[in-house]
N, C-alpha and C positions, 0 to 999 in steps of 0.2 A: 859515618862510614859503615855502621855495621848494618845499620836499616838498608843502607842502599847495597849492600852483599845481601840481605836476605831478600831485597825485592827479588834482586838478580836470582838468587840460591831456588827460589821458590816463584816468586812474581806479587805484583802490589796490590793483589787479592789478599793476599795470605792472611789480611786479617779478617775475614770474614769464616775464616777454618775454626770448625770446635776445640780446638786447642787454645785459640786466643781467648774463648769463652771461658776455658776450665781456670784460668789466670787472670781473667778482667783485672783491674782494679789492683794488683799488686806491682811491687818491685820485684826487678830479678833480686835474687840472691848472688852479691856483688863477690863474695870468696869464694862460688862456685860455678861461677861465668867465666869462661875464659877467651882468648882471642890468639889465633893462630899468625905469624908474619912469615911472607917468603924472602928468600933468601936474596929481595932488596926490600927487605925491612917493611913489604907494603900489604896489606889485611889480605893472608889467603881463605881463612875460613874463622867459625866464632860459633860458641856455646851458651847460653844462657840456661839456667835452672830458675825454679819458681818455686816457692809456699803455696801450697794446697794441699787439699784434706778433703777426705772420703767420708760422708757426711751417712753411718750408718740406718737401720733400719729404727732404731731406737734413739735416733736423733744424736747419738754423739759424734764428734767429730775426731777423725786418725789423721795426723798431721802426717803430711808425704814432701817429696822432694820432688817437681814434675822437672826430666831433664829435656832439653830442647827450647827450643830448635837447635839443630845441629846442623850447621849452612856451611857449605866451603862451595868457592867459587870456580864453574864450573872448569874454566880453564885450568884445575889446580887438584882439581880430581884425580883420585887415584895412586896419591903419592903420600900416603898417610895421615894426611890431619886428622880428616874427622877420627880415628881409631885414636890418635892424641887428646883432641881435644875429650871427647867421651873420658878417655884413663884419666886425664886429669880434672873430669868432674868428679868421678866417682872418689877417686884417691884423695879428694879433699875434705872427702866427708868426713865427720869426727867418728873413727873406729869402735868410741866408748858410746856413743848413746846414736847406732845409725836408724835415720829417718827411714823408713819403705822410698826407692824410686820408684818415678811411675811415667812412663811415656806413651807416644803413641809412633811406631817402628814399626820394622821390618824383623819380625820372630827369628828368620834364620839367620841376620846380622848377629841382633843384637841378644841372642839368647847365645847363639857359641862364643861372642867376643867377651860377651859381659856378663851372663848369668839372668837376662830378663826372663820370664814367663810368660804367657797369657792364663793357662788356667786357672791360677789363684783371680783372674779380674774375669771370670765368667760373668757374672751378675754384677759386676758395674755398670751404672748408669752413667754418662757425660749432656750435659747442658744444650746438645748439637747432635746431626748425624756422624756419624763413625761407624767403620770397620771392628766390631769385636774384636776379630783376630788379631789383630793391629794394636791392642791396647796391651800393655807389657809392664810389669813391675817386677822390681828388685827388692828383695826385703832378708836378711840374716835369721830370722824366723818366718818364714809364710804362714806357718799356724795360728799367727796373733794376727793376720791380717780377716778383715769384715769377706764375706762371701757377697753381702749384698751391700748396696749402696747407690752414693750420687757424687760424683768427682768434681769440685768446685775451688774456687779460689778459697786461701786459708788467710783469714783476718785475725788473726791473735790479739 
């Protein structure tokens, strides 16, 4: 159900988008995915988060939380989910040791709802073409975050 909301949300290209790239090869992150139901109980929209890491100029790796896709179905727009589903990613993260989020958005959404950025991710690299501006992190220190890098799937 949720692949075919996101063919819908997006369309059955989507995997060929540098987002699917920065993620290859992982699991979502199953306590920080969530799935939205309308009010007959049937998938209106759905969240997924990913393990990856900012892979520095010095070769270390900064382990991040990539949130997204964020897909609600288009009939179903505009009546809050996605701004649910997003709260309820972020709010599940563990308060005591938070990872940097990292996505690829819309700045004036998701910087007044939720606190992302773009200038801490000036010099980031992704695996694909992208939008700069479009690339947004959340992180409770920004100063501990690499200024340079290469955003890829994290293999722990």
């Amino acid at each position: 159900m949720i692949e075919t909301l996101l063919d819908t949300a997006f369309e059955p290209e989507r995997h060929q988008r540098t987002a699917y790239k920065v993620r290859e090869g992982t699991e979502w992150l199953e306590a920080l995915s969530f799935a939205a139901l309308d009010e007959n109980e049937l998938l209106a929209g759905t969240i997924q988060c990913w393990p990856v890491a900012l892979t520095d100029e010095a070769g270390r790796r900064h382990p991040m939380i990539m949130v997204g896709p964020v897909a609600v179905l288009p009939s179903q727009q505009g009546r809050g989910y996605g701004q649910a589903l997003v709260t309820a990613s972020l709010t599940a993260i563990d308060p005591r040791a938070p990872l940097p989020q990292v996505m690829i958005g819309d700045l004036d959404y998701y910087g007044r709802f939720f606190g992302f950025a773009n200038t801490p991710t000036a010099g980031w690299q992704l695996p694909g073409p992208f939008e700069h501006h479009r690339l947004l992190v959340r992180s409770a220190n920004p100063a501990i975050l690499p200024t340079q890098g290469m955003l890829g799937p994290w293999r722990g």
